[in-house]
FISE-18692 format. One record per residue: x, y, z of N, C-alpha, C in turn. Coordinates in Angstrom, 1 decimal, padded with zeros to 4 digits. Each point is the difference from the previous one (the first is absolute). Layout:
N
NODE_X_Y_Z_X_Y_Z_X_Y_Z
...
***
This chain:
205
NODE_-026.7_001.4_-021.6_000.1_001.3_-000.8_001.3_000.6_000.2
NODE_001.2_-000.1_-000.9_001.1_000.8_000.0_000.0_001.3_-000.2
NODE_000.2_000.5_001.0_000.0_001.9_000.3_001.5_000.5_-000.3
NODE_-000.3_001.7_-000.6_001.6_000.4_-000.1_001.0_-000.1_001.3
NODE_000.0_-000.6_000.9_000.7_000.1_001.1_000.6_-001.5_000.0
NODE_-001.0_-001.1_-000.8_000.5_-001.3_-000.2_-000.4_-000.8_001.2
NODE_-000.6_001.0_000.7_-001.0_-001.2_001.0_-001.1_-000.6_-000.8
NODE_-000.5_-000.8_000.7_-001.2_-000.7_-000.3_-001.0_000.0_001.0
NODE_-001.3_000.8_-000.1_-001.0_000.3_001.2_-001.0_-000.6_-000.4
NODE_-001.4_000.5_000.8_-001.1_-000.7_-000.5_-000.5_001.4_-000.2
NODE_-001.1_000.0_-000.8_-000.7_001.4_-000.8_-001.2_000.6_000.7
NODE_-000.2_-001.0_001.1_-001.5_000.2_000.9_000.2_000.5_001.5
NODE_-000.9_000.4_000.3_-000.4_000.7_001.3_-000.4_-001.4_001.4
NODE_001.5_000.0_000.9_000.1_-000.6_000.4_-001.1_-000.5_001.1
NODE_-000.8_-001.6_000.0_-001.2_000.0_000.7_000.2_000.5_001.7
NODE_-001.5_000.4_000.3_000.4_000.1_001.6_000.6_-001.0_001.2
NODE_-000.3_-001.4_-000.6_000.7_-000.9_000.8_001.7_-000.1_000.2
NODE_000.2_000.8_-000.8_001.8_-000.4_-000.3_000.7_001.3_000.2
NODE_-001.2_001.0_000.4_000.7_001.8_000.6_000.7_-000.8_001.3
NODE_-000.6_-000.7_000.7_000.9_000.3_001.3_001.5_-001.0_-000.1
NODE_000.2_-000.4_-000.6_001.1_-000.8_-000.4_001.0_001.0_-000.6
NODE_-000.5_000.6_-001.2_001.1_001.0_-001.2_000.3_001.1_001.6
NODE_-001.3_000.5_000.6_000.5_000.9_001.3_001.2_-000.2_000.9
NODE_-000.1_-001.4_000.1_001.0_-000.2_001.0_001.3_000.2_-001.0
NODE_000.4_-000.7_-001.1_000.7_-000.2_-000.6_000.6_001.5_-000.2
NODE_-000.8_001.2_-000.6_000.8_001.5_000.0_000.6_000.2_001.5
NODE_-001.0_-000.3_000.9_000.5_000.4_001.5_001.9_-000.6_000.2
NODE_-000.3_-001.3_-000.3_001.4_-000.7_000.2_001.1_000.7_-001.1
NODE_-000.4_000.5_-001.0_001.0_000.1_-001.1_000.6_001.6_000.6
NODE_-000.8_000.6_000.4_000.0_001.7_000.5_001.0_-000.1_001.3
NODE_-000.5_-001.4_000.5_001.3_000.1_001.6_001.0_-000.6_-000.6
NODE_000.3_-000.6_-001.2_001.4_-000.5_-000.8_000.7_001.6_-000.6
NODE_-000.9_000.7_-000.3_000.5_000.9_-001.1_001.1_001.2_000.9
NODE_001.1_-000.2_000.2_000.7_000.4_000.9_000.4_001.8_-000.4
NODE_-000.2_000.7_-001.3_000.1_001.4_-000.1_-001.4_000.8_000.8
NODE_-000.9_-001.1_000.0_-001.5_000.4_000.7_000.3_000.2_001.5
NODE_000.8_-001.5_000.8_-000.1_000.0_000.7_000.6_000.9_000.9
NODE_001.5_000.6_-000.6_001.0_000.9_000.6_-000.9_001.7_000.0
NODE_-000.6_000.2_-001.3_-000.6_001.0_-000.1_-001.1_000.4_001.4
NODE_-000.8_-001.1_000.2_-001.1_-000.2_001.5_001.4_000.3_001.1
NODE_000.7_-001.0_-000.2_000.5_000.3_001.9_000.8_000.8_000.0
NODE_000.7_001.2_-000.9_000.8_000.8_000.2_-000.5_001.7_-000.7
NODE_-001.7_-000.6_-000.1_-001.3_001.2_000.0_000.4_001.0_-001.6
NODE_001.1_-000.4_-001.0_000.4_000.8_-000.5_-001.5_000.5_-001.1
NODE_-000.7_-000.6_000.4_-001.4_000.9_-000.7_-000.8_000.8_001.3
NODE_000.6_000.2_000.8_-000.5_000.7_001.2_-000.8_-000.5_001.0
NODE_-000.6_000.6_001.1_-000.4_-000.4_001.1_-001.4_-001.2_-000.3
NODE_-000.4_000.5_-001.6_-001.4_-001.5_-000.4_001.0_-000.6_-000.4
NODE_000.8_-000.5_000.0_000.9_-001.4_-001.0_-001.0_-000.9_000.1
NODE_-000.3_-000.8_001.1_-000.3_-001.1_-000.3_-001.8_-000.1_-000.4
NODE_-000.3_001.5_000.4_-001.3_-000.1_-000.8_-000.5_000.0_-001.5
NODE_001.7_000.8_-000.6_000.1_000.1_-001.3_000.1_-001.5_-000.6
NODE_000.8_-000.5_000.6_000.1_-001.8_-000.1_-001.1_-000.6_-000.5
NODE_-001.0_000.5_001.3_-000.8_-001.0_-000.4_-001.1_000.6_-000.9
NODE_000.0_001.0_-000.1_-001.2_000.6_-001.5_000.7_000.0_-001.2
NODE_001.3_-000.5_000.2_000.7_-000.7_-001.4_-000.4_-001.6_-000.3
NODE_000.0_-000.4_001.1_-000.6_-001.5_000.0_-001.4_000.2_-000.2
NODE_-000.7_000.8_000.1_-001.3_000.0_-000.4_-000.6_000.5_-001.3
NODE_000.8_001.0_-000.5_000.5_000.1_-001.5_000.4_-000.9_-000.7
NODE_000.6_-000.8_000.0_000.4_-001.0_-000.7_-001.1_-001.2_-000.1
NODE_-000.9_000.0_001.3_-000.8_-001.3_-000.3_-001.0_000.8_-001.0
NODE_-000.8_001.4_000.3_-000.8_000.6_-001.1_000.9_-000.1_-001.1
NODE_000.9_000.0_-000.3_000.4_000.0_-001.4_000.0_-001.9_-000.4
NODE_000.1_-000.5_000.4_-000.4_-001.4_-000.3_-001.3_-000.6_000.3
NODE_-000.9_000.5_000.7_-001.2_-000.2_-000.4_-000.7_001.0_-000.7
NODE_000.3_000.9_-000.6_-000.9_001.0_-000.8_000.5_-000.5_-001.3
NODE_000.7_-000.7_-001.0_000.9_-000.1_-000.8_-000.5_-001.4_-000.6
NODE_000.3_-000.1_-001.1_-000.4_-001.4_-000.4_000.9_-000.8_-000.5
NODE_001.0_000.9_-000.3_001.7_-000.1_-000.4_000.9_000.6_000.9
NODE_001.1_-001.2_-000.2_000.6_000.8_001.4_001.6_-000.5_-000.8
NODE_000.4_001.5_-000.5_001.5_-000.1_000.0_001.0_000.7_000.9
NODE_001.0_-001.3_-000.1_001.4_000.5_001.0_000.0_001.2_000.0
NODE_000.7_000.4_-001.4_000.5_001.3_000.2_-000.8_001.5_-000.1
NODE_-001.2_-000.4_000.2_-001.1_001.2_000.6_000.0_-000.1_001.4
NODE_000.1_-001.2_000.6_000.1_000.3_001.6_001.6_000.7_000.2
NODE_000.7_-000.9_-000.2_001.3_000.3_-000.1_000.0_002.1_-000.1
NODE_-000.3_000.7_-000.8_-000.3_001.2_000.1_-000.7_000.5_001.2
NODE_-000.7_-000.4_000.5_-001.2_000.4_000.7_000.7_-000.3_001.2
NODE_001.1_-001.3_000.0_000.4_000.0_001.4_001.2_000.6_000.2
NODE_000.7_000.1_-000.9_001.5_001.3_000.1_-000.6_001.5_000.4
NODE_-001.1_000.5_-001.1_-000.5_001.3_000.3_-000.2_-000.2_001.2
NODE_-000.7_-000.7_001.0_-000.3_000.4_001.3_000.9_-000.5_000.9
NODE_000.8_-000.5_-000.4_001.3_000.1_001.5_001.1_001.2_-000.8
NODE_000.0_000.5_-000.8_000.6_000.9_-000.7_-000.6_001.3_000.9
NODE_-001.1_000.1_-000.8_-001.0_001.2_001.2_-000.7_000.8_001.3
NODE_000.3_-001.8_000.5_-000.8_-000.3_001.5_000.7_000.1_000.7
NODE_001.2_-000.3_-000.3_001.0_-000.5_001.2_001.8_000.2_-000.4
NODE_000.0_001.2_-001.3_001.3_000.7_-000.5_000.6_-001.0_000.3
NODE_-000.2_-001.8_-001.0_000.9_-001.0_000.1_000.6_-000.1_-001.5
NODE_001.1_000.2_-000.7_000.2_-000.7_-001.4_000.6_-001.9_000.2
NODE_-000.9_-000.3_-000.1_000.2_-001.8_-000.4_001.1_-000.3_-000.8
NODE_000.6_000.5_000.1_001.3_-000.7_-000.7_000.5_-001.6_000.0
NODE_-000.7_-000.5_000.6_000.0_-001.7_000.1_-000.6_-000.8_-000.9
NODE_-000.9_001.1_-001.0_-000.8_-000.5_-000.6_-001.3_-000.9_000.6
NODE_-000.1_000.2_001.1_-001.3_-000.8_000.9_-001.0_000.1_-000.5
NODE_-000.4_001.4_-000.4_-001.7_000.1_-000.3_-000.5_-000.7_-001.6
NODE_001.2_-000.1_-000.7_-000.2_-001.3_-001.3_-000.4_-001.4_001.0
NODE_001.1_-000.2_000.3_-000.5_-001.3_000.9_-000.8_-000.3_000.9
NODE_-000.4_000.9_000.8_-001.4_000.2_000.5_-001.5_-000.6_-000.6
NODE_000.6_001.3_-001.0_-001.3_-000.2_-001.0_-000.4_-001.2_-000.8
NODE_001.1_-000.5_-000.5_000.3_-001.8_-000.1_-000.5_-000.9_000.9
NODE_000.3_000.3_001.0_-000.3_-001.1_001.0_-001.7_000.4_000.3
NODE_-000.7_000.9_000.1_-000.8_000.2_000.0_-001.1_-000.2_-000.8
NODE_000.2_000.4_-001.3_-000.8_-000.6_-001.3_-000.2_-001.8_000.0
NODE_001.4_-000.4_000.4_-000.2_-001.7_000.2_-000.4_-000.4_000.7
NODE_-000.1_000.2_001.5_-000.8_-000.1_001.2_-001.9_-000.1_-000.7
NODE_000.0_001.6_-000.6_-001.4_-000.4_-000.3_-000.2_-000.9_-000.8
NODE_000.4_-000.4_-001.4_000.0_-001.2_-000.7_-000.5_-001.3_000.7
NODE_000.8_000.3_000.9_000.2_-001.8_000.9_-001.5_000.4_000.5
NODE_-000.3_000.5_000.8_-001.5_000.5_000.9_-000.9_-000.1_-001.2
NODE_-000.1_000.3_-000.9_-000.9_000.1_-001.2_-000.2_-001.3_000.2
NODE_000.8_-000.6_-000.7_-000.3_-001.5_000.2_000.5_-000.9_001.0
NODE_-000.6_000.2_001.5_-000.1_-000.8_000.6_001.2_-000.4_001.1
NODE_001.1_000.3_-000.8_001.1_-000.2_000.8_000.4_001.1_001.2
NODE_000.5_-000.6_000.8_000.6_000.9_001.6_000.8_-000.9_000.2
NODE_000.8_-000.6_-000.5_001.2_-000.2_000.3_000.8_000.9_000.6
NODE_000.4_000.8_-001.5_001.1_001.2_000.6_-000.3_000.9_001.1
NODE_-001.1_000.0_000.4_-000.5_001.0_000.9_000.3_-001.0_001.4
NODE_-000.3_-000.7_000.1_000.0_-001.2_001.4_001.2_-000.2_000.2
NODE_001.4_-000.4_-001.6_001.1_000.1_000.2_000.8_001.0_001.5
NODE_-000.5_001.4_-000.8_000.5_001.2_000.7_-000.7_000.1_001.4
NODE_-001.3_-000.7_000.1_-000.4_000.2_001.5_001.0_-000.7_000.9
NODE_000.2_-001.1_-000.7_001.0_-001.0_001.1_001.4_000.4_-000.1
NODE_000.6_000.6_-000.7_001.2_000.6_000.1_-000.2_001.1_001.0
NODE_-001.0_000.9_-000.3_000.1_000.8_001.4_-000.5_-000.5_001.2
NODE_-000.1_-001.1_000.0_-000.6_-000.4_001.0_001.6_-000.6_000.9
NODE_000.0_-000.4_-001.2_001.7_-000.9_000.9_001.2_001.3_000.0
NODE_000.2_000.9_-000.2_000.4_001.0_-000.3_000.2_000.8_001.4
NODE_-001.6_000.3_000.5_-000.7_000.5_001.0_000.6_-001.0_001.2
NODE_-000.3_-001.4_-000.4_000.9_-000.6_001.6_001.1_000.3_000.2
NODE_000.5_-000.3_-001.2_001.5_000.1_000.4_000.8_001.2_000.7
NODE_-001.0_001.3_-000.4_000.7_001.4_000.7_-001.0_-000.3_001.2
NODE_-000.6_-000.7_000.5_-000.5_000.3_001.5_000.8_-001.0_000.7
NODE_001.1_-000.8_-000.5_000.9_-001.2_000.9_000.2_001.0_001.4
NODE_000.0_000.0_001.1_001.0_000.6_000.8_000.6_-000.7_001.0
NODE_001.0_000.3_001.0_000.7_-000.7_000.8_-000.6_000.6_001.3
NODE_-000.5_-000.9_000.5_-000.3_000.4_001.6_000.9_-000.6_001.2
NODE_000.0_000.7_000.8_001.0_-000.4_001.4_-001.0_-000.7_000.8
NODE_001.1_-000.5_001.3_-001.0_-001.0_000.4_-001.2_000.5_001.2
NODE_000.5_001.2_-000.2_-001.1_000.9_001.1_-000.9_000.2_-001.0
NODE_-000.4_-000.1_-001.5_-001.0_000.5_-000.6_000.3_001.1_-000.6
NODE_000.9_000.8_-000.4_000.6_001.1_-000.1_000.3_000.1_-001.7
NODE_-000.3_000.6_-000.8_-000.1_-000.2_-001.4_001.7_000.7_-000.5
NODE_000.5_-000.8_-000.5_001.8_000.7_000.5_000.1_000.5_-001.5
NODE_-000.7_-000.5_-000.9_-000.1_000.2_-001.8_-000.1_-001.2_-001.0
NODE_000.1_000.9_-001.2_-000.2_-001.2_-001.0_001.1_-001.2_-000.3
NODE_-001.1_-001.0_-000.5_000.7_-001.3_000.5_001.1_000.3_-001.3
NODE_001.6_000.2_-000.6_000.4_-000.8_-001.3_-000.3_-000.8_-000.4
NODE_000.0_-000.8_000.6_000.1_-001.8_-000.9_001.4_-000.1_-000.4
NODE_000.9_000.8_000.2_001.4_-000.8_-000.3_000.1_001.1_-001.1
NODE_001.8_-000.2_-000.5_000.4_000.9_-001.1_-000.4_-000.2_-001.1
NODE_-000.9_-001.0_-000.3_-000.6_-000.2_-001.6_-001.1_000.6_000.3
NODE_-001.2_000.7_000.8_-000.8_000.4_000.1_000.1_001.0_-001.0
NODE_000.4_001.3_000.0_000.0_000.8_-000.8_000.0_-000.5_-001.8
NODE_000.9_-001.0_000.2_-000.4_-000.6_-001.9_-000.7_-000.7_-000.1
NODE_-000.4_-000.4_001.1_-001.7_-000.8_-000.5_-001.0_000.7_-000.1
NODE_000.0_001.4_000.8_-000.8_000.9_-000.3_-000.2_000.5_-001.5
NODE_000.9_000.6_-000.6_000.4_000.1_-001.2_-000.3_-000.2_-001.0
NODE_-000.2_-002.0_000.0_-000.6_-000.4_-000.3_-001.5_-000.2_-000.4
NODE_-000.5_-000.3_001.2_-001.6_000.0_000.3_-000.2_001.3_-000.7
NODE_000.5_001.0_000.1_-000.5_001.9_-000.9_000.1_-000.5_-001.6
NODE_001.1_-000.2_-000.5_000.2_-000.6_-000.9_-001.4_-001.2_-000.7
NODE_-000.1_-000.7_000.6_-001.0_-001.0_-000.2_-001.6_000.6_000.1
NODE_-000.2_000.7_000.8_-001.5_000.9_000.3_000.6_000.9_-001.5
NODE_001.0_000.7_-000.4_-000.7_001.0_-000.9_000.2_-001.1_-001.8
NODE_000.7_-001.1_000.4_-000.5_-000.9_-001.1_-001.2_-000.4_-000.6
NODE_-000.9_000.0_001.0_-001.4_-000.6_-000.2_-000.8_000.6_-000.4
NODE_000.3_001.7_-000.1_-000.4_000.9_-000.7_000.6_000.8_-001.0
NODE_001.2_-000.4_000.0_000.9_000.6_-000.8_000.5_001.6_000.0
NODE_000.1_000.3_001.0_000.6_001.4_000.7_001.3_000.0_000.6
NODE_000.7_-000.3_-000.7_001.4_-000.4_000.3_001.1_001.5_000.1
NODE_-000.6_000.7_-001.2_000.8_001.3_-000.1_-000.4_000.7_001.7
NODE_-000.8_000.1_000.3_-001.3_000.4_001.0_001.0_-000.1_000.9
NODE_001.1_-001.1_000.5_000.9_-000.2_001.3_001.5_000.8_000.1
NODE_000.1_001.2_-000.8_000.7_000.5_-000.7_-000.1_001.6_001.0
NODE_000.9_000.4_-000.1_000.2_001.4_000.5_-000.4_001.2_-000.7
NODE_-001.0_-000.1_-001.1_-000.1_000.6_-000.9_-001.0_001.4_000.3
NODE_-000.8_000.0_000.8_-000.3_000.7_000.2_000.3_001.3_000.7
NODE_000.2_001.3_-000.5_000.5_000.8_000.3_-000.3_001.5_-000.3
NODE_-000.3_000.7_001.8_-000.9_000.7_000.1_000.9_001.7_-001.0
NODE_-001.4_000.6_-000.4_000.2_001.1_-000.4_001.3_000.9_000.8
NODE_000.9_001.0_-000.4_000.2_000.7_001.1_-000.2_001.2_000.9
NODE_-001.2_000.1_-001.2_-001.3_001.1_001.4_-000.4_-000.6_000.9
NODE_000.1_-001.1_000.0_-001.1_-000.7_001.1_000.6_-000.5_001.1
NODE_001.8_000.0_000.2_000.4_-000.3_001.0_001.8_001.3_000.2
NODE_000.1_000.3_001.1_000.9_000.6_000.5_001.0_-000.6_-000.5
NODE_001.3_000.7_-000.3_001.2_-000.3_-000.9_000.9_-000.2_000.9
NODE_000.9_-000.3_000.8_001.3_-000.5_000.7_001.1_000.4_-001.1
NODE_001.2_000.9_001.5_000.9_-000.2_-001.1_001.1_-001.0_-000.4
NODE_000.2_000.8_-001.6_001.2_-001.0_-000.4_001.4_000.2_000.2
NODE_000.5_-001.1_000.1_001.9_000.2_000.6_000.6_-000.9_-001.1
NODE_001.0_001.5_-001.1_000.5_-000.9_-000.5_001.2_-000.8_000.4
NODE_000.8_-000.7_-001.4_000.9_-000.7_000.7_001.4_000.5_001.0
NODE_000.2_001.1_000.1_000.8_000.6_000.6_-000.3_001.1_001.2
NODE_-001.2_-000.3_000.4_-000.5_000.2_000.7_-001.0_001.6_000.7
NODE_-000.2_000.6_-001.6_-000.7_001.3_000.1_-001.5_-000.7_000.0
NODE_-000.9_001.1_000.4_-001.2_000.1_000.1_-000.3_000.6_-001.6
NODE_-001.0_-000.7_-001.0_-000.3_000.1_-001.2_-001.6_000.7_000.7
NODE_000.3_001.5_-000.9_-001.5_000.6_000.2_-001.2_-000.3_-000.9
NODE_-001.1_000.1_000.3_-000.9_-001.2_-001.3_-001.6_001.2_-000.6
NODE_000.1_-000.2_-001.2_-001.1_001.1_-000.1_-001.2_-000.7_000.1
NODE_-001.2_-000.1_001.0_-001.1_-000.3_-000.6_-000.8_000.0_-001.0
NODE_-000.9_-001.4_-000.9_-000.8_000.0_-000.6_-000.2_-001.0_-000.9
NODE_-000.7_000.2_-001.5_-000.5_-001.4_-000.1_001.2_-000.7_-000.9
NODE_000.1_-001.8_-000.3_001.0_000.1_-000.5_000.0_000.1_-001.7
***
């Protein structure tokens, strides 16, 4: 069924056997979705951030199981409004389209049967997850830090990010795009180029 978003979903109410699979699958896409994730660790929706998080992730699965149609660009709304609101973030990355993409096709695949993409992304965090616990120990036992791997480590890292938000297609998502309100965080000043302090008025932009 071609929807105005030009995805292609399934029309039905996904069975109970295939919830814990699509579950995992939002779980993994929400720790990709990097305006979500800067928004949690830097509290800019306040002291609940990460509780707001996650009654957005729980939002989103009621709106996919109460629904019998599921288009992009109604999540897509539903997920800008609330990191817009929740967490005084504007997405300027365009994430929450692609979010919402990757999510609608996630359930597709679950609808019928498939977990690929979902298993994809478990093992990407999985190898992902080793790789930041490498560390270098001394020979007393002594944990001295993380292992590099050498000067290509960092571009192989890069990579592997690159490749995990391929499999869902959250590519914009690796992007700096997210960027908090400026009520929501203290202003620093500006120096221009000749070296005065620029005075700044607070508010929205």
């Amino acid at each position: 069924m071609n929807l105005r978003s030009g995805t292609v979903v399934g029309a039905h109410i996904l069975r109970p056997e295939h919830r814990p699979a699509f579950e995992e699958g939002i779980r993994q896409i929400f720790l990709r979705w990097t305006a979500l994730c800067l928004a949690v660790e830097n509290s800019w929706g306040g002291a609940s951030s990460k509780e707001k998080a996650e009654g957005l992730k729980q939002e989103v699965l009621d709106w996919f199981y109460k629904k019998k149609e599921h288009y992009a660009d109604e999540l897509e709304e539903l997920l800008d409004d609330a990191i817009l609101h929740d967490f005084n973030v504007e997405a300027e990355d365009g994430s929450p389209r692609q979010v919402a993409e990757a999510l609608v096709s996630i359930y597709k695949e679950c609808f019928e049967g498939d977990y690929s993409a979902v298993q994809r992304m478990q093992a990407n965090a999985a190898n992902g997850a080793a790789k930041s616990k490498r560390q270098v120990v001394d020979n007393d036992g002594t944990v001295m830090g993380e292992d590099s791997g050498g000067d290509s480590s960092s571009d192989d890292d890069e990579l592997d990010n690159d490749e995990e938000m391929e499999d869902v297609t959250i590519t914009g998502a690796t992007g700096t795009g997210a960027v908090p309100m400026e009520s929501s965080r203290p202003m620093g000043p500006v120096v221009d180029e000749e070296g005065f302090t620029v005075v700044q008025r607070r508010g929205k932009r």
